[in-house]
N, C-alpha and C positions, 0 to 999 in steps of 0.2 A: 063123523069127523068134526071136529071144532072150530074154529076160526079163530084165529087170533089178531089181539084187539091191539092195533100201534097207537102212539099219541104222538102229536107233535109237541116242541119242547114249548112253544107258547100252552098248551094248552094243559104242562106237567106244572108251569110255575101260576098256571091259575088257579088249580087244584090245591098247590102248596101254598097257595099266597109266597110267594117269592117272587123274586125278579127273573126274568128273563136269562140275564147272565147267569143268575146262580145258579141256575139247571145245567148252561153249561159250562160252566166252571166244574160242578161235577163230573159230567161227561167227560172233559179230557184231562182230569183229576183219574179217571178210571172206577171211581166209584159207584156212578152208575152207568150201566149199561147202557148203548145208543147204537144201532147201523144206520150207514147213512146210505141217503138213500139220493143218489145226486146231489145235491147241494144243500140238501135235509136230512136233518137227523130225523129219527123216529124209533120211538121207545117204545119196548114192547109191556103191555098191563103186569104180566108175570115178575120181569124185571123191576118194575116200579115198585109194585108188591114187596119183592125183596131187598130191596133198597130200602125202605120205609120202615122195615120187620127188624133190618139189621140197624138203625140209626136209635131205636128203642133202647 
């Protein structure tokens, strides 16, 4: 069985070099993917994966 790998959005716009907001401006844009998780989001590596695959 696998594990699956979340990130927090601080740590999606460090990745991307972007800000902050613009991860989530996405997120409730519905572009990408997010559950939240009490008063965090958290994204899942597959989702970002596909986010990133479809912006190409």
């Amino acid at each position: 069985m696998t594990e699956e790998q979340y990130y927090s959005i601080e740590e999606v716009a460090k990745m991307l070099k972007v800000a902050y907001l613009t991860v989530y401006r996405w997120i409730r844009s519905g572009k990408l993917t997010a559950y939240k998780a009490g008063k965090q989001y958290r994204i899942k590596k597959e989702d970002l994966d596909n986010f990133l695959n479809n912006k190409k």
